[in-house]
C-alpha positions in Angstrom: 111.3 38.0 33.4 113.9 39.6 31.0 111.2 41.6 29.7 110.7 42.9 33.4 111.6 46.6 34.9 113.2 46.3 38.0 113.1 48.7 41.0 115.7 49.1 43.5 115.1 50.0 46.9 115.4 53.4 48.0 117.6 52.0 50.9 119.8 50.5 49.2 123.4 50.7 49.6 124.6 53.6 47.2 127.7 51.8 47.0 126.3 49.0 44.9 126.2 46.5 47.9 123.3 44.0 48.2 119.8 45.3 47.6 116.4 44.0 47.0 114.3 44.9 43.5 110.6 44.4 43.0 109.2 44.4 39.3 105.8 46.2 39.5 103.7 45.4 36.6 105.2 42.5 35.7 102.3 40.6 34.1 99.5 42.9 34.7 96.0 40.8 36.7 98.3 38.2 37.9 98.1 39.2 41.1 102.2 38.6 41.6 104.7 41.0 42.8 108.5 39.6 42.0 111.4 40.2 44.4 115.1 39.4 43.8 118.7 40.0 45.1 120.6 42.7 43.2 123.4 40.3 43.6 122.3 37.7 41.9 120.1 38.6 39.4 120.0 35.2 37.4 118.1 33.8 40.1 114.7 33.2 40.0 112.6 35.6 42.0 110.7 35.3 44.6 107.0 35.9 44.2 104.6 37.8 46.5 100.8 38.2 46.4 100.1 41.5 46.1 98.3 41.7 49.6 101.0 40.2 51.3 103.2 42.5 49.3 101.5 46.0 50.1 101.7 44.7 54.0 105.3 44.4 53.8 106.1 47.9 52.1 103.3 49.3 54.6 104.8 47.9 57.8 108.4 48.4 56.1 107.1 52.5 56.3 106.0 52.1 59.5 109.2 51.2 60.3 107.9 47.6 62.3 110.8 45.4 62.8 
């Protein structure tokens, strides 16, 4: 994942407080999305489908709770 380009969240705290980053295109076909805490990037990601992934950002747009 070093090799990775991370995306922060356009509602992230400007400050530099906690955010979450996705990597798009991380290993291209693999069908993964990885997610991680700004905070602590060492830590291993969490990985999303990319389904379950696009229903997250959609509803996250749609502003669902």
């Amino acid at each position: 994942m070093s090799e990775a380009v991370w995306i922060r969240s356009g509602h992230s705290d400007p400050q530099g407080g906690p955010c979450a980053e996705w990597a798009p295109g991380r290993v291209p076909g693999d069908g993964l999305v990885p997610v991680r805490d700004s905070q602590d990037v060492g830590r291993e990601p969490l990985m999303f489908s990319t389904p379950a992934w696009a229903a997250f950002v959609g509803e996250v747009k749609r502003g669902a709770g």
